[in-house]
VMD Tcl script that builds the backbone (N, CA, C; Angstrom):
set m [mol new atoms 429]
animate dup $m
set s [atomselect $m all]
$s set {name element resname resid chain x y z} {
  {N N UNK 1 A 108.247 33.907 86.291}
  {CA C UNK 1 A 107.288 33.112 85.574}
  {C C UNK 1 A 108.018 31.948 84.910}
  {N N UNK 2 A 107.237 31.054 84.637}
  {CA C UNK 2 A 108.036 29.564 84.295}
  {C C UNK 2 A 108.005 29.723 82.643}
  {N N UNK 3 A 108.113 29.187 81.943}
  {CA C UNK 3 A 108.355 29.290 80.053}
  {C C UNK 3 A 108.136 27.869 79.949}
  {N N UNK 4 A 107.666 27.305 78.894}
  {CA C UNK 4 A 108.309 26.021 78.222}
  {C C UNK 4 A 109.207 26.517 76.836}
  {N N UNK 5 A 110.417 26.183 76.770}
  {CA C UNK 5 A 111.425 26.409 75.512}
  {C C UNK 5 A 111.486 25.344 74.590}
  {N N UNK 6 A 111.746 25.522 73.951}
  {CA C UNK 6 A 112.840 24.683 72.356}
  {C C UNK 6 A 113.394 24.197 73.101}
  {N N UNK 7 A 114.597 24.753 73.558}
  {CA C UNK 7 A 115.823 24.374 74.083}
  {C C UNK 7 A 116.290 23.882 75.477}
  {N N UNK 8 A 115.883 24.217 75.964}
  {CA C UNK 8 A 115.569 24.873 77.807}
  {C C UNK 8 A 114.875 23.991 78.532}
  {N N UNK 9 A 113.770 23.151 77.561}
  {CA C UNK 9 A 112.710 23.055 78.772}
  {C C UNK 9 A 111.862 23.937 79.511}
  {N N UNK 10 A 111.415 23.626 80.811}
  {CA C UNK 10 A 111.121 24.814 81.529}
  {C C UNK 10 A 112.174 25.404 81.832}
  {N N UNK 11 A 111.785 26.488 81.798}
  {CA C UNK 11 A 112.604 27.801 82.273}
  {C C UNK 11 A 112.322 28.749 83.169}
  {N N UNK 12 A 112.454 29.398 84.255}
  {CA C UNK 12 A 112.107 30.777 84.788}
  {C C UNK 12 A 112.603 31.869 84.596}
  {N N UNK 13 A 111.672 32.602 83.914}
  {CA C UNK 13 A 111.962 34.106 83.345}
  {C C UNK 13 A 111.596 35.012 84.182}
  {N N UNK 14 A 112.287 36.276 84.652}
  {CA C UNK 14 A 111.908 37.311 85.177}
  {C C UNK 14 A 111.160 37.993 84.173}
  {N N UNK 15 A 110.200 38.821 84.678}
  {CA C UNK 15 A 109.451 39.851 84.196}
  {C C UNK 15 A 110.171 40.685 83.296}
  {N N UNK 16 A 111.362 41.354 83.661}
  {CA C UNK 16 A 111.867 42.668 83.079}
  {C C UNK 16 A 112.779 41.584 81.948}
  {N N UNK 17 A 113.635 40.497 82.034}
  {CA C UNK 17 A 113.843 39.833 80.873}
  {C C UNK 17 A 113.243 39.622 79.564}
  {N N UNK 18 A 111.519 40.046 79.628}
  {CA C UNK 18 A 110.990 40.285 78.439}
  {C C UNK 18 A 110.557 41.207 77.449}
  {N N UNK 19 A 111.038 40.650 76.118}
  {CA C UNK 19 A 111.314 41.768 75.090}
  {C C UNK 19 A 110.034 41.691 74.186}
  {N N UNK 20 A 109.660 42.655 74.502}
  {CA C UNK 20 A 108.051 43.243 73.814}
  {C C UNK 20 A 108.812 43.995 72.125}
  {N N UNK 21 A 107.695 42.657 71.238}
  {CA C UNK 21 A 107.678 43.288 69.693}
  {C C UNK 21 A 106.263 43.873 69.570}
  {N N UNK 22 A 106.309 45.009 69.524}
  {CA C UNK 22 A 105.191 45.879 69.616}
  {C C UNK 22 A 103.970 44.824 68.035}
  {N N UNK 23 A 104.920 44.264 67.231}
  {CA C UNK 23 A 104.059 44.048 65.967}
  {C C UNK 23 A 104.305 42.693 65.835}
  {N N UNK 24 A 105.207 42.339 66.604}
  {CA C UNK 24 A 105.394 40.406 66.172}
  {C C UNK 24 A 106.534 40.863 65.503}
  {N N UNK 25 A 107.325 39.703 64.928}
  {CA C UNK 25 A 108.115 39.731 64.249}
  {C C UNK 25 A 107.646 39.365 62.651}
  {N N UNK 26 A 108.442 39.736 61.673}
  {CA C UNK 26 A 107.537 39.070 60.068}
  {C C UNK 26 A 107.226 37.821 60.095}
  {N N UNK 27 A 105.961 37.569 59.834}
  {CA C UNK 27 A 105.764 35.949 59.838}
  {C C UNK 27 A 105.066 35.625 61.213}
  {N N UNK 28 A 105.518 36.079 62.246}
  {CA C UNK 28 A 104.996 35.507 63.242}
  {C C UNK 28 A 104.531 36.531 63.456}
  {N N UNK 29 A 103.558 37.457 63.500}
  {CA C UNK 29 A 102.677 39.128 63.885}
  {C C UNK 29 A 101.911 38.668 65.120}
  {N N UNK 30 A 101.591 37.305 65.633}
  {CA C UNK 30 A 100.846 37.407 66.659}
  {C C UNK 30 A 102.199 37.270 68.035}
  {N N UNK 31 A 103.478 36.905 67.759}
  {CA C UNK 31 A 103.904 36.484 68.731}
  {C C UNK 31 A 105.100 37.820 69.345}
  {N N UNK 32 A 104.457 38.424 70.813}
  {CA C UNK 32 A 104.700 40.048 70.877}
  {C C UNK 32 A 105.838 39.370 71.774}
  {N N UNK 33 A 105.752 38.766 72.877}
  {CA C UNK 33 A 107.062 38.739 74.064}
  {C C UNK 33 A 108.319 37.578 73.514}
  {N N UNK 34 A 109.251 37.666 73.863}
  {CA C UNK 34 A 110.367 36.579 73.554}
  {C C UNK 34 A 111.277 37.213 74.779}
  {N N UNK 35 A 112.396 35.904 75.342}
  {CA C UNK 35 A 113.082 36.292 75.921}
  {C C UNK 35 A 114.258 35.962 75.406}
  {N N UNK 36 A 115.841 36.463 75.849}
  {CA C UNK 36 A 117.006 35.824 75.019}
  {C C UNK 36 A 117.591 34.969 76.096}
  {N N UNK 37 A 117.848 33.611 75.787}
  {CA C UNK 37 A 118.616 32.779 76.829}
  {C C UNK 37 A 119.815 32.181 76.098}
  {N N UNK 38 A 120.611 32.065 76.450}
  {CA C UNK 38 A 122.074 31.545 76.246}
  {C C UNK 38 A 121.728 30.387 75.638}
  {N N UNK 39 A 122.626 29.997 74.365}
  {CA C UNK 39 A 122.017 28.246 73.940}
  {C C UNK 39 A 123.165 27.685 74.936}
  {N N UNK 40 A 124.343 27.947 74.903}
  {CA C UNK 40 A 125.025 27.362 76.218}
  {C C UNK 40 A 126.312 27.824 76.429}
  {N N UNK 41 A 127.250 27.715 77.611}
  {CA C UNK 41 A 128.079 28.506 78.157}
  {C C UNK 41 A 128.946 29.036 77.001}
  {N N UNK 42 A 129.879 29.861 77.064}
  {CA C UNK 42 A 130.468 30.577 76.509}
  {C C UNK 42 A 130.533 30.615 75.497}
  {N N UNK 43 A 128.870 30.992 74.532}
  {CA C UNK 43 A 128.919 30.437 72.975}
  {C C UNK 43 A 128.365 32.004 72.217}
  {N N UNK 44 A 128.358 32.134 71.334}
  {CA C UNK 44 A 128.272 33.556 71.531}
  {C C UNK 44 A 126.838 33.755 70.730}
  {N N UNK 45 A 126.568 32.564 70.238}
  {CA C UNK 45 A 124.942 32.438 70.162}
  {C C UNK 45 A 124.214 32.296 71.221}
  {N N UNK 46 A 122.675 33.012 70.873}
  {CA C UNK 46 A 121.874 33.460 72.051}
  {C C UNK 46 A 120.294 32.861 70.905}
  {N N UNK 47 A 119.792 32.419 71.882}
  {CA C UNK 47 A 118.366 31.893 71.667}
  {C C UNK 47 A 117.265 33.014 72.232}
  {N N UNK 48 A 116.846 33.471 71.094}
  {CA C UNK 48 A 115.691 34.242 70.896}
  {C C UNK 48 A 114.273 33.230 71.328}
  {N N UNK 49 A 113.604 33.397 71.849}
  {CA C UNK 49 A 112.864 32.551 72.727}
  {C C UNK 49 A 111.173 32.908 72.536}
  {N N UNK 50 A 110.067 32.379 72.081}
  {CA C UNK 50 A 108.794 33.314 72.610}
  {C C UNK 50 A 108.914 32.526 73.736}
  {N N UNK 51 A 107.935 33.423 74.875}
  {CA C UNK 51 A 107.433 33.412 75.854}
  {C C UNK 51 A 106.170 32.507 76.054}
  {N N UNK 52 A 104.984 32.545 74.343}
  {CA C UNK 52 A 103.757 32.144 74.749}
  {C C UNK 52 A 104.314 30.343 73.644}
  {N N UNK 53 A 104.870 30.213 73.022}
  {CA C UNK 53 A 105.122 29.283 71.654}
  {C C UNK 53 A 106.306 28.480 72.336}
  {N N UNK 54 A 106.493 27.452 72.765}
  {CA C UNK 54 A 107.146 26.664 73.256}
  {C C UNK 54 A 108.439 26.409 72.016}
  {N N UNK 55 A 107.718 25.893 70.680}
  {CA C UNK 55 A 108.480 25.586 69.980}
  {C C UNK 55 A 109.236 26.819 68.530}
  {N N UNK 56 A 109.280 27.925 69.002}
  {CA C UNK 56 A 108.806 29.172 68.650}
  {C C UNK 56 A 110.722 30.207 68.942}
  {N N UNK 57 A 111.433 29.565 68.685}
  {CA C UNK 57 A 112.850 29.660 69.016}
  {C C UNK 57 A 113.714 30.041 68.089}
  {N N UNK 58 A 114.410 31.218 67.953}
  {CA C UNK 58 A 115.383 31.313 66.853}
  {C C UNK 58 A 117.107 31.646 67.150}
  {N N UNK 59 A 117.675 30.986 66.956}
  {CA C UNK 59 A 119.146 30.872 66.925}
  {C C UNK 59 A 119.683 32.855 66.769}
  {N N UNK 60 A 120.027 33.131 67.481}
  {CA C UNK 60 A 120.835 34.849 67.002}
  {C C UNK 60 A 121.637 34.732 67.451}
  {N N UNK 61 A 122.775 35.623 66.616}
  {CA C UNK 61 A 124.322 36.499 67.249}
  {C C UNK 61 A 124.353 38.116 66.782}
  {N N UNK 62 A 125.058 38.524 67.767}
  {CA C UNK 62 A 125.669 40.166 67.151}
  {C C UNK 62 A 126.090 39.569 65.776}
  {N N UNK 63 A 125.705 40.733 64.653}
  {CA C UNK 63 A 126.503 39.926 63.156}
  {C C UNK 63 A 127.762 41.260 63.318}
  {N N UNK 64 A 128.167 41.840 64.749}
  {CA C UNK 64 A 129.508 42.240 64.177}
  {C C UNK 64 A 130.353 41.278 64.429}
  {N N UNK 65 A 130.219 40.495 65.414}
  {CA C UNK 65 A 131.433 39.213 65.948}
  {C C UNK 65 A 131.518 38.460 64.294}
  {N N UNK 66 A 130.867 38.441 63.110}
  {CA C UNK 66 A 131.186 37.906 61.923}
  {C C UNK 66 A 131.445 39.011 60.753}
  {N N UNK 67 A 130.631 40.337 61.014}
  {CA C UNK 67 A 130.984 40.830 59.781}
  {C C UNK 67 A 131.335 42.566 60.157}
  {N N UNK 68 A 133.173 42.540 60.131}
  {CA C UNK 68 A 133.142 43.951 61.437}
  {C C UNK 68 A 132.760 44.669 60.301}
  {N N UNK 69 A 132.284 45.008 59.311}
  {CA C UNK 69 A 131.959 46.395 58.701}
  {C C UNK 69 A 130.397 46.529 58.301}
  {N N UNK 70 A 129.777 45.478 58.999}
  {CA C UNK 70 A 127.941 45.715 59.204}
  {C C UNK 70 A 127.947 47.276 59.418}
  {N N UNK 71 A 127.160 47.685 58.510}
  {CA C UNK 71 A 126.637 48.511 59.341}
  {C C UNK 71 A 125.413 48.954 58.526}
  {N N UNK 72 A 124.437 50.231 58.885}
  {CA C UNK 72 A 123.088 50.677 58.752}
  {C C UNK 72 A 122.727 51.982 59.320}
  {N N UNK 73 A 122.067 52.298 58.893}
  {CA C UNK 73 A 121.013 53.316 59.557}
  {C C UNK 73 A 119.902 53.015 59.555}
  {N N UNK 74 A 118.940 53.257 61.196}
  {CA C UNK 74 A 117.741 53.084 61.229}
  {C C UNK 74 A 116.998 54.750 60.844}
  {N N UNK 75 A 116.150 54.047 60.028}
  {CA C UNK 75 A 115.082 55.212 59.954}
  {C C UNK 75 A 114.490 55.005 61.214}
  {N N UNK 76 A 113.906 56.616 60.681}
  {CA C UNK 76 A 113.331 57.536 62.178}
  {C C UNK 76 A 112.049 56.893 62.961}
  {N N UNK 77 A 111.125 56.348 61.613}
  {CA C UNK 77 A 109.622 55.722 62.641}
  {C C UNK 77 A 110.529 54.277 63.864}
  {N N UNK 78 A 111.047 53.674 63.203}
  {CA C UNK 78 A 112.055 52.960 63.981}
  {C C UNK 78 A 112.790 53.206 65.255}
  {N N UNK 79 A 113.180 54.031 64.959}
  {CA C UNK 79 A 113.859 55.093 66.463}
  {C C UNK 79 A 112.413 55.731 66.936}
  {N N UNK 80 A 111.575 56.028 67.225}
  {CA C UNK 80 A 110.764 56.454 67.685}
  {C C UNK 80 A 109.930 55.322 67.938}
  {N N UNK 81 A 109.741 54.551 67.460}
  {CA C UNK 81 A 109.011 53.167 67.800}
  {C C UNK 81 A 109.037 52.615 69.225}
  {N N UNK 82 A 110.769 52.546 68.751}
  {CA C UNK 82 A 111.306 51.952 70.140}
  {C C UNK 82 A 112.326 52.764 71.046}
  {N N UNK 83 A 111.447 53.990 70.818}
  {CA C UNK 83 A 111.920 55.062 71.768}
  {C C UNK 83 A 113.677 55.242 71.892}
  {N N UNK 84 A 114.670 55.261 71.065}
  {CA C UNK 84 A 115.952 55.183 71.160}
  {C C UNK 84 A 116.479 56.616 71.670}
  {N N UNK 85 A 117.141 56.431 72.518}
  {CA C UNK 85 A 117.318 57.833 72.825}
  {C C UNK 85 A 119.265 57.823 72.566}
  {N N UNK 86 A 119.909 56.597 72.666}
  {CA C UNK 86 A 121.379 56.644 72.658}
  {C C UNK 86 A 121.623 55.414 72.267}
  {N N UNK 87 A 122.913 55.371 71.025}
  {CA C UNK 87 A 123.251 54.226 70.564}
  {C C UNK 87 A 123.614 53.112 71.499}
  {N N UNK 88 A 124.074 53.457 72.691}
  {CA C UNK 88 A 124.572 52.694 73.576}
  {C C UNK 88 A 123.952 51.530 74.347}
  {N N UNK 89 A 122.165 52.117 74.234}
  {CA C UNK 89 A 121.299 51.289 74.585}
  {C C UNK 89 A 120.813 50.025 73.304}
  {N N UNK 90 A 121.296 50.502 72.409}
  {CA C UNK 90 A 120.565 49.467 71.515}
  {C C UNK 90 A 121.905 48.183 71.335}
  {N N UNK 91 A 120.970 46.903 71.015}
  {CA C UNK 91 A 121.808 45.851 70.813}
  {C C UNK 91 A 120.998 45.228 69.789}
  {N N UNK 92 A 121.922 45.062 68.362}
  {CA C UNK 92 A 121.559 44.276 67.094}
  {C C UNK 92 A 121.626 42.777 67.367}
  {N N UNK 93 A 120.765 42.318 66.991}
  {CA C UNK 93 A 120.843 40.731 66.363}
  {C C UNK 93 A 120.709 40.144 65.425}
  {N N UNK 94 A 121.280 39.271 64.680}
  {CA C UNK 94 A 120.390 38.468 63.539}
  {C C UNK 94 A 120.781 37.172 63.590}
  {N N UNK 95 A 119.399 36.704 63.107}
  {CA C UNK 95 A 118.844 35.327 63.006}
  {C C UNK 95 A 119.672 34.499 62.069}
  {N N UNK 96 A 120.287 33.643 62.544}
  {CA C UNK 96 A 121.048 32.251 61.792}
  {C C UNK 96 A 120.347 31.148 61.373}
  {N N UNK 97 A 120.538 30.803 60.744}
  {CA C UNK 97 A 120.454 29.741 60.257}
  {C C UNK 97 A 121.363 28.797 59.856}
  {N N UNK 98 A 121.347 27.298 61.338}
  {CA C UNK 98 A 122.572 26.728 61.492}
  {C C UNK 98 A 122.321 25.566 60.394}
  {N N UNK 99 A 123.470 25.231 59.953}
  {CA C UNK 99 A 123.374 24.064 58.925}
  {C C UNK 99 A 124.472 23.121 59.365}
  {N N UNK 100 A 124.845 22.146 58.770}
  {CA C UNK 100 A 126.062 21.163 59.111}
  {C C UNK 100 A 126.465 20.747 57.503}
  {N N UNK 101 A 127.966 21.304 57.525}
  {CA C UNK 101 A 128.717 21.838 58.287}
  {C C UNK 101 A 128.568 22.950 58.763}
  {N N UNK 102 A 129.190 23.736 60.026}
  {CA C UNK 102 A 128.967 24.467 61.110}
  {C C UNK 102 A 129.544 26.268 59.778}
  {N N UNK 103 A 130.446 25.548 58.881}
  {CA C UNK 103 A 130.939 27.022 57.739}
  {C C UNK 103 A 129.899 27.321 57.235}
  {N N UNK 104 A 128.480 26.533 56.548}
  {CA C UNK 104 A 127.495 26.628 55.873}
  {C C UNK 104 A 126.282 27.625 56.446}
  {N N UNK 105 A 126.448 27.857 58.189}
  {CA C UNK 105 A 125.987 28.988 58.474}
  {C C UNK 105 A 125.421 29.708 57.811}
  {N N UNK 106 A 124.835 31.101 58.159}
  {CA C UNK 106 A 124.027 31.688 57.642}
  {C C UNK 106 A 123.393 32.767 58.061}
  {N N UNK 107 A 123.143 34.024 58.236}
  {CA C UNK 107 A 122.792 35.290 58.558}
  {C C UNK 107 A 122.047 36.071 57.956}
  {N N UNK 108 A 121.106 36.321 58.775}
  {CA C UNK 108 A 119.641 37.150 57.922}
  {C C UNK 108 A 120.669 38.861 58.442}
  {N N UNK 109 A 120.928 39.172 57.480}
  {CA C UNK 109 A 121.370 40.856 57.493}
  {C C UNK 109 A 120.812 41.403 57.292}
  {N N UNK 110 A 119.764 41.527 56.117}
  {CA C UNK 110 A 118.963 42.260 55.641}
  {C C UNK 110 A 117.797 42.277 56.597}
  {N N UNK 111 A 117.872 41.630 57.467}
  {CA C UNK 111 A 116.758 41.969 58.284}
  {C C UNK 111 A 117.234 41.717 60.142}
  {N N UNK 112 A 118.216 42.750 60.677}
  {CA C UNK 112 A 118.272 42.698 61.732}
  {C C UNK 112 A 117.285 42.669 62.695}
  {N N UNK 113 A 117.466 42.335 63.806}
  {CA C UNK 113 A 116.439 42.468 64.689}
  {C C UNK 113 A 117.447 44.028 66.178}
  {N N UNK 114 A 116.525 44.815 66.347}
  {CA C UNK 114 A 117.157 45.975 66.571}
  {C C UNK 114 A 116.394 45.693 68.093}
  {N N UNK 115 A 117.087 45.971 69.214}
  {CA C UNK 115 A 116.679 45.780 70.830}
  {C C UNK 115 A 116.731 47.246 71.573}
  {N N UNK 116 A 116.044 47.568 72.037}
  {CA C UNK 116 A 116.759 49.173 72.841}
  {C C UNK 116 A 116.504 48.241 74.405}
  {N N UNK 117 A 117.740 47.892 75.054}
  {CA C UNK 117 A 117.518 47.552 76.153}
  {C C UNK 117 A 117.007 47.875 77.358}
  {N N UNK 118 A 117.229 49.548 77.288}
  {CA C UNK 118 A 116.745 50.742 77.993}
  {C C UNK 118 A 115.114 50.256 78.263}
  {N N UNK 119 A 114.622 50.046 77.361}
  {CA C UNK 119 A 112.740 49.749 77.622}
  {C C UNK 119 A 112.553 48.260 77.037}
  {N N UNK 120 A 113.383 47.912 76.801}
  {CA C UNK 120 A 113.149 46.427 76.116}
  {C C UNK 120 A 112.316 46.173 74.799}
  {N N UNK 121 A 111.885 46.881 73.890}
  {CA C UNK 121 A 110.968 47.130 72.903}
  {C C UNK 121 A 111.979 46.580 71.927}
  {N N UNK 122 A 111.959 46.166 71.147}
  {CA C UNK 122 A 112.449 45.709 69.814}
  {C C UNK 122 A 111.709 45.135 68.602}
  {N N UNK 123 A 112.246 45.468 66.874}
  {CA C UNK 123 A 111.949 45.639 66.110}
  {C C UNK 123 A 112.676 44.243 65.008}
  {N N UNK 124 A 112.280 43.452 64.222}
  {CA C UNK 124 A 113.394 43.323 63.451}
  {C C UNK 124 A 112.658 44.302 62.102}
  {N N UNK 125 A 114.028 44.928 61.488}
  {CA C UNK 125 A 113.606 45.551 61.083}
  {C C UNK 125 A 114.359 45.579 59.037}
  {N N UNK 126 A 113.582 45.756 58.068}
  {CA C UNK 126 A 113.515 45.343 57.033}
  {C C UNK 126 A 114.702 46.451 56.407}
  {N N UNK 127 A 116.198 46.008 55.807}
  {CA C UNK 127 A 116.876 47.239 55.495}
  {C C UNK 127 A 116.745 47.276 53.680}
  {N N UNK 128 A 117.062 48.501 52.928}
  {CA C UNK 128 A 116.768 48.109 51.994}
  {C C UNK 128 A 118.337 48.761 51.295}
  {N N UNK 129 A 119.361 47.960 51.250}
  {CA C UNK 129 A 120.687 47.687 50.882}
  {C C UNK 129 A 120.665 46.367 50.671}
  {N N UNK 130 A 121.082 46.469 49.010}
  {CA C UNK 130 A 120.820 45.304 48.283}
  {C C UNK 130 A 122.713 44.662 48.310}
  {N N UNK 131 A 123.104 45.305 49.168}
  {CA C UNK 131 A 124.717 44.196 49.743}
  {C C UNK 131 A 124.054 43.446 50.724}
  {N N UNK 132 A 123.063 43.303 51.573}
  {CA C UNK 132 A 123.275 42.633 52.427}
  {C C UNK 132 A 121.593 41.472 52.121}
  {N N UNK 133 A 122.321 39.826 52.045}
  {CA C UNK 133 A 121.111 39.533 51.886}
  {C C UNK 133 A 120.511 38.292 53.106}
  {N N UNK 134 A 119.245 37.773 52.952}
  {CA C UNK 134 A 118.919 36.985 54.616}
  {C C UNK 134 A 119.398 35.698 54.435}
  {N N UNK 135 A 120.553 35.137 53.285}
  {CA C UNK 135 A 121.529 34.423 53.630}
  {C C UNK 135 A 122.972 34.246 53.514}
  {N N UNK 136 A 123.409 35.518 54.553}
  {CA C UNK 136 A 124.704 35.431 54.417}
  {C C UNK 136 A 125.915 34.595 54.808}
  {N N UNK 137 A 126.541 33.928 54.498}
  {CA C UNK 137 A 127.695 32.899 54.668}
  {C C UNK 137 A 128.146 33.769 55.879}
  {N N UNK 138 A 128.166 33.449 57.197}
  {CA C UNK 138 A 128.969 33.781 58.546}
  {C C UNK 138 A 130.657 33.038 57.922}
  {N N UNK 139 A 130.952 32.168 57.057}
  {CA C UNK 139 A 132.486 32.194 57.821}
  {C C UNK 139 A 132.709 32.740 55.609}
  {N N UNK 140 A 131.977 33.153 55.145}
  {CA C UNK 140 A 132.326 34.228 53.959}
  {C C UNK 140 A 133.028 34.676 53.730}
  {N N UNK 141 A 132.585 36.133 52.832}
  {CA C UNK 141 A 134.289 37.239 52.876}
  {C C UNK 141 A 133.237 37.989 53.842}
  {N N UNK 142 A 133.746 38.954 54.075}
  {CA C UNK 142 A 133.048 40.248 55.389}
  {C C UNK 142 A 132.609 40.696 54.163}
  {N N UNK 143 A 131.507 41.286 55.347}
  {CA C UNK 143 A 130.797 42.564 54.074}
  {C C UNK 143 A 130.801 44.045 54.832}
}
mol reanalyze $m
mol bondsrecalc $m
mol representation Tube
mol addrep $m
């Protein structure tokens, strides 16, 4: 299927490339499919994409490549949501927010976005650890 992107332009997306938010994401509750496309070669940011919202695009990275001692537990409606059956299948993201200068970065922690690739279903999902907040300095101290 073809896309119009943010970034991209048209695009052609395969079918199984799309990641169903059973609820939308916060803020956006109507917008269920997104796909992830590379913003460009070997960058380790990835563009979160809707499918139906052309202009509807959000900047993500793994926040361990910035902060190796992230970590969390998902509660259970969460894991059952999106059917998790093994850590191995799931892949975290969170949403940046790029600024200039490129240090001024920025990382929503407190609200990862959680993927089980296995079925493609994903959540972002609201943590309630008051260390981690939705603007964290990427070139910071680690948390």
């Amino acid at each position: 299927m073809i896309i119009h992107t943010k970034y991209h332009g048209q695009t052609n997306v395969k079918e199984e490339q799309i990641i169903l938010f059973e609820s939308g994401i916060p803020g956006f509750s109507e917008e269920k499919q997104f796909v992830i496309l590379p913003l460009s070669e070997d960058s380790p940011f990835v563009v979160l994409q809707s499918v139906t919202t052309e202009n509807l695009a959000f900047i993500v990275a793994s926040p361990f490549i910035f902060f190796k001692n992230y970590e969390f537990v998902l509660d259970e409606s969460t894991v059952e949501l999106l059917d998790i059956d093994k850590i191995e299948d799931v892949e975290v993201m969170t949403i940046l927010t790029m600024t200039e200068p490129f240090e001024k970065t920025t990382a929503n922690l407190l609200a990862p976005i959680i993927v089980n690739r296995k079925n493609m279903t994903a959540k972002q999902v609201v943590l309630h650890d008051p260390s981690y907040t939705t603007k964290h300095p990427i070139g910071g101290e680690p948390c």
